[in-house]
C-alpha positions in Angstrom: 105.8 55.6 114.7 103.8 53.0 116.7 100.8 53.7 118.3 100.2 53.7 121.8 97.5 51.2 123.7 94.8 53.5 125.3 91.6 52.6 127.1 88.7 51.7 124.5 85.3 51.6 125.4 83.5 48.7 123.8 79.7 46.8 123.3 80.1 42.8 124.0 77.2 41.7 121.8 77.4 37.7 122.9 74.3 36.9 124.6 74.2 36.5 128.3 74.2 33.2 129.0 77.3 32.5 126.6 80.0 30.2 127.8 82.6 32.5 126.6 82.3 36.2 127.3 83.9 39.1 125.2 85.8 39.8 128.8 87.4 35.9 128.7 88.1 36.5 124.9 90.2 39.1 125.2 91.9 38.5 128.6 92.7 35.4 126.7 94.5 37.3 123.9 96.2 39.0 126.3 94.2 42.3 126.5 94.0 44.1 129.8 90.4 44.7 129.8 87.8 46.2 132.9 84.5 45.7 133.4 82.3 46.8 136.3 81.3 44.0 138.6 78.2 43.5 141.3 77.0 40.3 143.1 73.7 39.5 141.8 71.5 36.0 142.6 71.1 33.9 139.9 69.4 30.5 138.8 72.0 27.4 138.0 70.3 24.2 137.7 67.3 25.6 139.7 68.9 26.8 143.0 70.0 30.2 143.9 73.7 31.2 143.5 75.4 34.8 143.7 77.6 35.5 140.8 79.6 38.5 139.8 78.1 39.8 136.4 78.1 43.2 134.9 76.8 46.2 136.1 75.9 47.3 132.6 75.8 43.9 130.1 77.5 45.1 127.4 79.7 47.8 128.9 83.3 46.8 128.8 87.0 48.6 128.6 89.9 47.4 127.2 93.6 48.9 126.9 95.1 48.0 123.7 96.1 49.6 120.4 93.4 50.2 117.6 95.8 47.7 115.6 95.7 45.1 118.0 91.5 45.8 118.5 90.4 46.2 115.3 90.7 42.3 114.1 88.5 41.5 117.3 85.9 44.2 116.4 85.7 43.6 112.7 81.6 43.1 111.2 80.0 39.5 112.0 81.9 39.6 115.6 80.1 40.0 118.9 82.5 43.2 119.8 82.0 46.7 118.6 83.5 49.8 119.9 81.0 52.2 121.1 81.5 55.5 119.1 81.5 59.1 119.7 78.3 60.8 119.4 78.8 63.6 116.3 81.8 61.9 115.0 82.2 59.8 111.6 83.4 56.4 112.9 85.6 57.6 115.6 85.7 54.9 118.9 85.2 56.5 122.5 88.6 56.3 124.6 88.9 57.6 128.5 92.0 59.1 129.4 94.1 56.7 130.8 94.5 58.5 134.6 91.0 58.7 134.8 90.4 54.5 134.2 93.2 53.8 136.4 91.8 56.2 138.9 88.5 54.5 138.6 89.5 50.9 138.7 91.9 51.2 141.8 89.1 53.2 143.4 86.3 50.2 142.6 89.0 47.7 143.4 89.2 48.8 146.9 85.8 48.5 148.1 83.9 45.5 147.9 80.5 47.7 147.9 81.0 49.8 145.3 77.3 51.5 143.8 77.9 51.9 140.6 75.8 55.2 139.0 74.9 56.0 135.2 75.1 59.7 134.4 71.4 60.2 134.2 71.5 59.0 138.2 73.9 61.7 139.3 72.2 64.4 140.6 73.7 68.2 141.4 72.9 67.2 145.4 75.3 64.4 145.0 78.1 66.4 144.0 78.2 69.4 146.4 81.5 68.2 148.4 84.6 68.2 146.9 87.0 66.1 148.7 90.6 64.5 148.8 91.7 61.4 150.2 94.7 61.6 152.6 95.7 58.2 153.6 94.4 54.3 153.3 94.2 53.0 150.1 92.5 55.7 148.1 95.6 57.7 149.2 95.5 60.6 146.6 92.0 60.3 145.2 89.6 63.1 144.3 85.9 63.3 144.0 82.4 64.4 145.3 81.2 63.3 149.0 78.2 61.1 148.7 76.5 60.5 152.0 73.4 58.0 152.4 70.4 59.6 154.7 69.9 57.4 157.6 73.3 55.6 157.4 77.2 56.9 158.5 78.9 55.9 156.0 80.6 57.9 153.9 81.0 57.7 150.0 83.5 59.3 147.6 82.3 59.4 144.2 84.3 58.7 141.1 83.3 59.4 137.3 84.3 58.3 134.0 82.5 61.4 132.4 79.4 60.7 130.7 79.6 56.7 130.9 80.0 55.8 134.4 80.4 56.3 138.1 80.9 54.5 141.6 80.3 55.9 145.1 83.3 53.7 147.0 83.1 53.8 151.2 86.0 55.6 153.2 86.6 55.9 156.3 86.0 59.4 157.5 89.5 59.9 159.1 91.3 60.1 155.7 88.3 62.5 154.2 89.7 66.6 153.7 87.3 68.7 152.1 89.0 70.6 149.2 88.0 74.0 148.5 
């Protein structure tokens, strides 16, 4: 029986200012691999540039088989799998609907807030709604709306590791019951 690739949640350990990221490594091997993105300014030969880094350093997700993995995330390497708490040895996965859900929904919008799960509060979270149209056609999530702004945010989670607040247009909003 072979085993089936599945979304692995995994600690890149090289430092930040390495030529080679874990990302680079394994896109190279030929790993489909995610890793949440925002623009921040940094210093390259002493002038200010904007760069896509990630949102959490050492936060990355790949979809592969434990097989294929487990060479890349053997002792001495600078990529671990991040564990479940209360279990002997035994690497976190996210279903693979809800990663795909999440990527296409960050993929979409350019100015995606990314949220840890300490952030979230219950007020964030009082709106279930569905998105009917566009290109979130088909999305679920919680209605996030900014005080002082019209813009209207539909929060997705990877439950207890991540979660973005992507803009929609109000037209394709329906409020779910």
């Amino acid at each position: 029986m072979t085993e089936a690739s599945q979304w692995f949640v995994l600690r890149d350990l090289s430092r930040p200012n390495a030529l080679v990221s874990a990302y680079m490594r394994l896109t190279g091997e030929g790993i489909r691999c995610f890793t949440p993105l925002v623009k921040k300014r940094v210093t390259v030969g002493g002038r200010p540039v904007w760069r896509d880094v990630p949102y959490i350093r050492d936060l990355l997700f790949a979809y592969a088989t434990r097989a294929a993995l487990d060479p890349l995330t053997a002792p001495g390497r600078r990529l671990q799998y991040r564990y479940v708490r209360g279990g002997y040895k035994e690497p976190m996965t996210v279903r693979n609907a809800e990663m795909e859900r999440f990527i296409r929904a960050v993929s979409s919008s350019p100015s995606a807030r990314y949220y840890s799960p300490e952030e979230i509060t219950p007020a964030m979270r009082n709106r279930r709604i569905r998105i009917i149209g566009g290109p979130l056609d088909g999305l679920e999530g919680s209605l996030v709306s900014v005080r002082g702004t019209t813009v209207k945010r539909l929060l997705v989670e990877i439950p207890m590791l991540l979660a973005a607040a992507v803009e929609v247009e109000p037209e394709y909003i329906q409020l779910v019951e």
